[in-house]
C-alpha positions, 0 to 999 in steps of 0.5 A: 445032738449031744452037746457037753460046754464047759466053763473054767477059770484057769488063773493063769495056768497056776494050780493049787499045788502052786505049778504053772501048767497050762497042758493040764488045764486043757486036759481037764476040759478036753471032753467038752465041745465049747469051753469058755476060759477066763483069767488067760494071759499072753506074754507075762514072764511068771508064764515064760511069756506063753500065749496061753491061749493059743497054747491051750487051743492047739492042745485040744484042736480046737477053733479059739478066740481070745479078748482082752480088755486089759492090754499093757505094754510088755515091749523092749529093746534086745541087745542090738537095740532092736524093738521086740513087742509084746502086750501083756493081757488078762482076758477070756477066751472060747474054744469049740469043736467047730468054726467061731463065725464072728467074734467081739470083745465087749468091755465091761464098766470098772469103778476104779477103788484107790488102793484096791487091787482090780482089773479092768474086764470083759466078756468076748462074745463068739457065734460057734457054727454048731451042727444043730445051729448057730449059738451065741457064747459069751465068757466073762469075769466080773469084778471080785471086790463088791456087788457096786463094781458089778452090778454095772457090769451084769446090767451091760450083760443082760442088755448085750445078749439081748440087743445083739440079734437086732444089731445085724452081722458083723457085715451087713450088705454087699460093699457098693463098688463099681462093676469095674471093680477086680476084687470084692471088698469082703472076699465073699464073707457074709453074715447072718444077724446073730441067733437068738439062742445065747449062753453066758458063762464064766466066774460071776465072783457072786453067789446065787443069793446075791443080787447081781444074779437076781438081776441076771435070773429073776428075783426069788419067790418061796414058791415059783422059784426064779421069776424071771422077765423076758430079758433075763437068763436061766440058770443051767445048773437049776435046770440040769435038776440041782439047787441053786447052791450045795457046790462050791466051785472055788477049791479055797472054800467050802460048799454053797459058794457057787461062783462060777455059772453057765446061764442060758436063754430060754429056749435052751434050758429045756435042753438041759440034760446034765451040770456038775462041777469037776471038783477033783482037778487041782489045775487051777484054783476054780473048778470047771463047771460041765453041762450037757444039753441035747440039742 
């Protein structure tokens, strides 16, 4: 089964023609099956107050859902005195072409640097109920100061990914009430632990030389390439047939800063077909990262 993901950070929906238009960034990726999104924002005013999310999901008919770990009050009182509420967030997203069975919002280490501007972050986890199989989808942002913000943070990762098939379903077990009982307490829903197969995309704001990828995709040998342990990831891109670096997927620099990756478990990289960075779309200031696997 032909499978194409993508992976996009769309910076609010701001383009590099300096327009807000989140429609745009749908259409970039429309062809893809699953698409991770990061720097997505609900109830900001530069955006008219736009749940871009929900905006960007509609538009492409896809199943989405959405974290965020940066969540601040964007309330008021109208004219009648009447509270209105609205959370301002900053956070990633998933959309795919089929049902999202289970999702959780995982937070990420932040070392707070006075005087330096950051967020904190996240990566949402999503179990998509593909045709060929259950995959498990993870799309993040990590932190753009310093590899000391996120080397904590990838280390969060890689245990994550690799804990979640032993931690069970979102439900475990049928609910123990008594045979009087008129309802059933999880309406029917149960869940599968999670399937080993996982893919962990996103804007990494680290290049394939840096250690924070060593630590995700095995430290570099002159001659075997990645030497990678039982708990780290593949880099699709390399897998697709590409060197580590030779793009840059952010529009402000110029080639050999690949900054935004798809890594993929083992048994899903040889499915690999194909991986290329759609560097003529200006709707946002990264471009989105595509790949092709035959599942």
């Amino acid at each position: 089964m032909p499978l194409t993901f993508a992976t996009y950070n769309i910076q609010f929906g701001l383009g590099q023609d300096g327009a807000f238009d989140t429609g745009r960034i749908a259409d970039a990726v429309a062809a893809a099956d699953i698409i991770c999104f990061q720097e997505v924002v609900q109830n900001w005013p530069r955006d008219d107050y736009e749940d871009q999310a929900a905006s960007i999901a509609e538009r492409l008919n896809l199943f989405y859902v959405f974290g965020s770990s940066f969540n601040v009050d964007g309330s008021f009182r109208n004219e009648s005195g009447k509270v209105v509420n609205r959370r301002r967030t900053f956070g990633n997203m998933v959309a795919s072409r089929w049902p999202i069975t289970a999702s959780r919002t995982l937070h990420l280490r932040k070392k707070p640097s006075p005087g330096v501007f950051d967020l904190q972050r996240c990566a949402v986890e999503a179990i998509v109920d593909a045709p060929s199989g259950p995959i498990r989808v993870y799309s993040t942002h990590l932190a753009h100061q310093a590899p000391s913000h996120r080397m904590p943070q990838v280390e969060a990762l890689r245990e994550y990914i690799f804990r979640a098939p032993y931690e069970g379903g979102p439900i475990d077990g049928p609910h123990p009430l008594p045979p009087e009982a008129a309802f059933d307490w999880t309406e029917g829903l149960a869940f599968a632990p999670a399937p080993r197969s996982a893919i962990l995309a996103g804007d990494f704001n680290c290049r394939p030389t840096s250690e924070e990828y060593a630590h995700l995709c095995g430290e570099p040998h002159p001659k075997h390439g990645r030497t990678r342990h039982y708990d780290q990831l593949v880099d699709s891109w390399v897998a697709a047939g590409n060197g580590e670096e030779g793009v840059s997927t952010l529009y402000t620099r110029d080639a050999d800063y690949k900054i935004d990756h798809v890594l993929t478990t083992d048994d899903l990289a040889p499915k690999v077909t194909k991986s290329w960075a759609a560097t003529d779309e200006i709707a946002s200031d990264h471009y989105p990262v595509f790949v092709e696997f035959d599942l």
